[in-house]
C-alpha positions in Angstrom: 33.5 11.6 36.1 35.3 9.9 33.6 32.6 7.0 33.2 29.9 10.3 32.8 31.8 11.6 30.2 32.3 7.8 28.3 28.3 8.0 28.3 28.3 10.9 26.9 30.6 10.4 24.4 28.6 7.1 23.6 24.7 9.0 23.5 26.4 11.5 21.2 27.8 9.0 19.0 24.7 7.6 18.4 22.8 10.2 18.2 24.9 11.6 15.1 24.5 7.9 13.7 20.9 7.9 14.1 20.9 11.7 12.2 23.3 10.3 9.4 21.3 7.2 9.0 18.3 9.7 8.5 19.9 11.9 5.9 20.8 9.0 4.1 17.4 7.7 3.4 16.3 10.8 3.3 18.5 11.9 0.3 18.3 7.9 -1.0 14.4 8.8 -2.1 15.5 12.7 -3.3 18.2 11.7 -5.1 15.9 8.9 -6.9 13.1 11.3 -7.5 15.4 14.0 -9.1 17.5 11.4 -11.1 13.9 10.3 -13.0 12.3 14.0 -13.0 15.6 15.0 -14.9 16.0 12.6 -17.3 12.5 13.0 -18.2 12.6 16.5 -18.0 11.7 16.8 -22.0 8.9 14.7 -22.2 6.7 15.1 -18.8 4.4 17.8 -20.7 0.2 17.3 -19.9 -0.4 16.2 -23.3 2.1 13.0 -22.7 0.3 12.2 -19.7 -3.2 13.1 -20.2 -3.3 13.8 -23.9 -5.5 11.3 -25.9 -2.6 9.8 -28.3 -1.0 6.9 -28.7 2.0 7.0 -26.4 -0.5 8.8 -23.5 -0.4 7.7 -20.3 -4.1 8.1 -19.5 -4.8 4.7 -19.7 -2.6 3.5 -17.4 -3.0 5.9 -14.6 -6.5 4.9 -14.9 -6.1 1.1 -14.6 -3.3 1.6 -11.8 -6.1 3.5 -9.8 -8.6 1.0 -10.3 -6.6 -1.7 -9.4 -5.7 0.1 -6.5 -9.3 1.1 -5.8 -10.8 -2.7 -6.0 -7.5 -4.3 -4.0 -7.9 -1.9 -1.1 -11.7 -2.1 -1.1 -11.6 -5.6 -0.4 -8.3 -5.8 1.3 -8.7 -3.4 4.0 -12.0 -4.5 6.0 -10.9 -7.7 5.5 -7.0 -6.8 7.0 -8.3 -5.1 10.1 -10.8 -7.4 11.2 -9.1 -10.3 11.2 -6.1 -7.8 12.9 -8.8 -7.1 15.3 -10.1 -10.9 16.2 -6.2 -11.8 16.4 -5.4 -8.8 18.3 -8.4 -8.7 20.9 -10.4 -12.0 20.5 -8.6 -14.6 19.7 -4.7 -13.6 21.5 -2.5 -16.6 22.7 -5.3 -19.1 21.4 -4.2 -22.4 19.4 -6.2 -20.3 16.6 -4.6 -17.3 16.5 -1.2 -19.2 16.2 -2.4 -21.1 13.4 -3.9 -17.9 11.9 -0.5 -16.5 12.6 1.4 -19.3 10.6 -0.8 -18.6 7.5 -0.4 -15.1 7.6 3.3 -15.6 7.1 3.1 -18.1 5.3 1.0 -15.5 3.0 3.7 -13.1 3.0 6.9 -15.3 2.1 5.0 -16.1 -0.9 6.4 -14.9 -4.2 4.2 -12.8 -6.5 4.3 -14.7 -9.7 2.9 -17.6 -7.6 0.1 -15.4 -6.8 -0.1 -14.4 -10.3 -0.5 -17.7 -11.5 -3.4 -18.4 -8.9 -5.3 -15.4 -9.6 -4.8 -16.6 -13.5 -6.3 -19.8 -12.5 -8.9 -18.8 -10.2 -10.6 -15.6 -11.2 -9.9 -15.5 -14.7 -10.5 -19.1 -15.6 -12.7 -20.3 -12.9 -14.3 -17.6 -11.9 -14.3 -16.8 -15.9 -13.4 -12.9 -15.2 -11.1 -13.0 -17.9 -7.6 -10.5 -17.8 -9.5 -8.0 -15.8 -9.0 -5.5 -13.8 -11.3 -7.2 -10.9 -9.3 -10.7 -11.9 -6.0 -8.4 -10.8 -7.8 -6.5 -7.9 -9.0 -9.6 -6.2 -4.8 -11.2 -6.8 -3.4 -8.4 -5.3 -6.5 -7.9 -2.0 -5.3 -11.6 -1.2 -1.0 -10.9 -1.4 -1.7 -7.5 0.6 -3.5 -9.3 3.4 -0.3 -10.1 5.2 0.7 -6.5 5.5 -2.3 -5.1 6.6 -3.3 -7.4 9.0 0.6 -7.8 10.3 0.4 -3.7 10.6 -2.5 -3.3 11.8 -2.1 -5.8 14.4 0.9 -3.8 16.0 -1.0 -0.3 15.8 -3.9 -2.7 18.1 -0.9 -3.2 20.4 0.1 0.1 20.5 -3.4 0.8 22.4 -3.0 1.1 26.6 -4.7 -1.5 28.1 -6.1 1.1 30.3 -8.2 2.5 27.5 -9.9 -0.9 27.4 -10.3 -1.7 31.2 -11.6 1.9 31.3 -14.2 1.9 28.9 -15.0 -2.1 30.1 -15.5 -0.5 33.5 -18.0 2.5 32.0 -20.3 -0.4 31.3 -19.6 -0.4 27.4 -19.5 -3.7 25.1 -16.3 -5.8 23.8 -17.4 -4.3 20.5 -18.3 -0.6 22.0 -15.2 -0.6 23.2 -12.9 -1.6 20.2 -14.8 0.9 18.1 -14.9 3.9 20.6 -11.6 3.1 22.9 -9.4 1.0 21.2 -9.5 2.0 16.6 -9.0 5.8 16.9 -6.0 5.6 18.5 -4.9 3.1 16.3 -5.5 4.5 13.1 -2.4 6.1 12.5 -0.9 2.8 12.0 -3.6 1.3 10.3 -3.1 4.5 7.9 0.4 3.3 7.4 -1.3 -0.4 6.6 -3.3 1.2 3.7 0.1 3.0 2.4 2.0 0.6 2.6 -0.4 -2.0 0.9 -1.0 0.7 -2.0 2.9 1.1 -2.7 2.5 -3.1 -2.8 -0.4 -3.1 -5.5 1.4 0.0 -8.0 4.8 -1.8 -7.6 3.5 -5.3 -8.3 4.6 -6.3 -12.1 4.3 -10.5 -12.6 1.1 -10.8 -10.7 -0.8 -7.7 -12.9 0.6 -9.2 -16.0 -1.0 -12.4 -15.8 -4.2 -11.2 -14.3 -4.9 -7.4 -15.6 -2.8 -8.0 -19.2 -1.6 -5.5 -21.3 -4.3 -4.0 -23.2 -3.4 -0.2 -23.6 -7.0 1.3 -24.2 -9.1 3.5 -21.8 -10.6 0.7 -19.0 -14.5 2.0 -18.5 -15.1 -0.9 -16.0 -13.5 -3.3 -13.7 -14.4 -5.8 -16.0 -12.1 -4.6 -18.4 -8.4 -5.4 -19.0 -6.0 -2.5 -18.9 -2.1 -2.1 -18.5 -0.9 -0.9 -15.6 2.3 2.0 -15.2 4.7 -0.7 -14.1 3.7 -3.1 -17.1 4.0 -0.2 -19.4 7.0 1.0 -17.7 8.3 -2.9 -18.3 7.3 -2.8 -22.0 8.8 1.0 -22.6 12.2 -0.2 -21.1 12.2 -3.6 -22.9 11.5 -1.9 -26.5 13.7 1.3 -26.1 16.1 2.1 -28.8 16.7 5.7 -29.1 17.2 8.2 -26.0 13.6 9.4 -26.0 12.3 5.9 -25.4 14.0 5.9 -22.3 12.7 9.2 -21.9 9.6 8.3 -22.4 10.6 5.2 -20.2 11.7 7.6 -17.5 8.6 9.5 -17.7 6.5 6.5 -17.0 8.2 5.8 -13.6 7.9 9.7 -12.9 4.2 9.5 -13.5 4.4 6.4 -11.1 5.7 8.3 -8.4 3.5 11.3 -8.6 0.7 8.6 -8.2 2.1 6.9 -5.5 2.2 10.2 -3.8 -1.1 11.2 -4.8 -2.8 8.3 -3.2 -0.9 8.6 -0.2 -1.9 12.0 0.6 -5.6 11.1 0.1 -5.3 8.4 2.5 -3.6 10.8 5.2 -6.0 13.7 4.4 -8.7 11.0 4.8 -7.5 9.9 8.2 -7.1 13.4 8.9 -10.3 14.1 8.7 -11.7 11.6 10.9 -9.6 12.2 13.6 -10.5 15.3 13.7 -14.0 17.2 16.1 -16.5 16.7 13.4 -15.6 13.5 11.7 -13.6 10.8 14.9 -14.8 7.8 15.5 -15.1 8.5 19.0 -18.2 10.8 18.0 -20.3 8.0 16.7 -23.3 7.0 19.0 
């Protein structure tokens, strides 16, 4: 009886720490988003954000979402196939080790060192210029790690039975990763493509050497452009008075109403193909 109760006493104790450790993220992230919508309370008005003059931050939230556009775009197919090969191809091989070392290698990488590649590379070599391609093909290449590191635990996630059982049906390696194996993987590969967006808008060194700091309206990729967290840098670095850090403050609220933004498009998005009319387990 007494050794019942010590379990008890033990279950409940963690149980309350797992709660508490809850709250406190929980009120970590409000207690950040209220701090920044306070202090720029006075200045987060539509014409600051989408008006057309000088200290607007149209500009910005355009070149954020194209960089975040042309990173994914090339980021993700690459990511999850290679996820896939490691995951159902290629698992306990001398190549999928190797593969393996690269990947993390990839990852413990520092960004500037990235930066300076994508400087070299794309916009000398490859004579892109500061661009907003130059900067989406820098960051596709440093957000590889994550999604093919998270999608390759989602792939794991997947019963084995699902495979043996559509194997057995009489359905292809390929039929079978398609119809069996990716729907029920694509709430983690969802969590891949979050994850790698809150990368590409956080990312500072990197954008500044490939994207640079231009401040007008991009109308291509081709373009340069200044991202919110370089403007966010600069507003900061030049702020005298109390509404440049307002103004400051606004920037990073903008930020975080992106980051939102895009998040929610990618879970409505995987909403919607999970669901009767639009699952991958539909296609023929």
């Amino acid at each position: 009886m007494n050794e019942r109760y010590k379990r008890k006493a033990a279950d409940g104790f963690l149980y309350g720490l797992m709660i508490a450790s809850s709250v406190a993220v929980v009120g970590a992230l409000a207690g950040i988003v209220v701090y920044i919508l306070v202090q720029s309370a006075g200045m987060l008005r539509p014409s600051v954000v989408f008006g057309t003059a000088g200290n607007s931050f149209l500009p910005m939230i355009v070149a954020s979402s194209m960089t975040v556009v042309v990173s994914l775009a090339l980021a993700l197919p690459v990511g999850i196939m290679t996820a896939i090969y490691l995951n159902e191809y290629a698992r306990r091989s001398v190549l999928s080790r190797f593969l393996g070392l690269a990947i993390d290698t990839l990852a413990g990488i520092p960004s500037i060192v990235y930066g300076l590649f994508g400087l070299l590379l794309f916009c000398r070599i490859f004579n892109l210029g500061q661009s907003i391609a130059a900067g989406g093909l820098t960051l596709s290449i440093m957000i590889l790690p994550v999604i093919i590191r998270t999608t390759e635990e989602a792939l794991k996630t997947v019963p084995v039975s699902f495979r043996e059982g559509s194997l057995s049906l009489g359905a292809t390696k390929f039929q079978t990763i398609v119809h069996a194996v990716l729907p029920p993987a694509l709430p983690g590969i969802l969590t891949a493509a979050i994850l790698a967006t809150g990368r590409v808008v956080g990312e500072s060194a990197p954008v500044l050497l490939t994207v640079g700091i231009a401040r007008h309206l991009p109308r291509s990729i081709l373009e340069p452009g200044r991202t919110l967290t370089i403007h966010l840098y600069y507003l900061t670095k030049e702020a005298i008075n109390p509404d440049d850090f307002a103004l400051a403050f606004t920037a990073a609220a903008v930020l975080i109403v992106l980051v939102l933004i895009i998040n929610t498009v990618v879970k409505i998005i995987g909403i919607s193909m999970t669901t009767k009319g639009g699952s991958w387990e539909n296609v023929d």
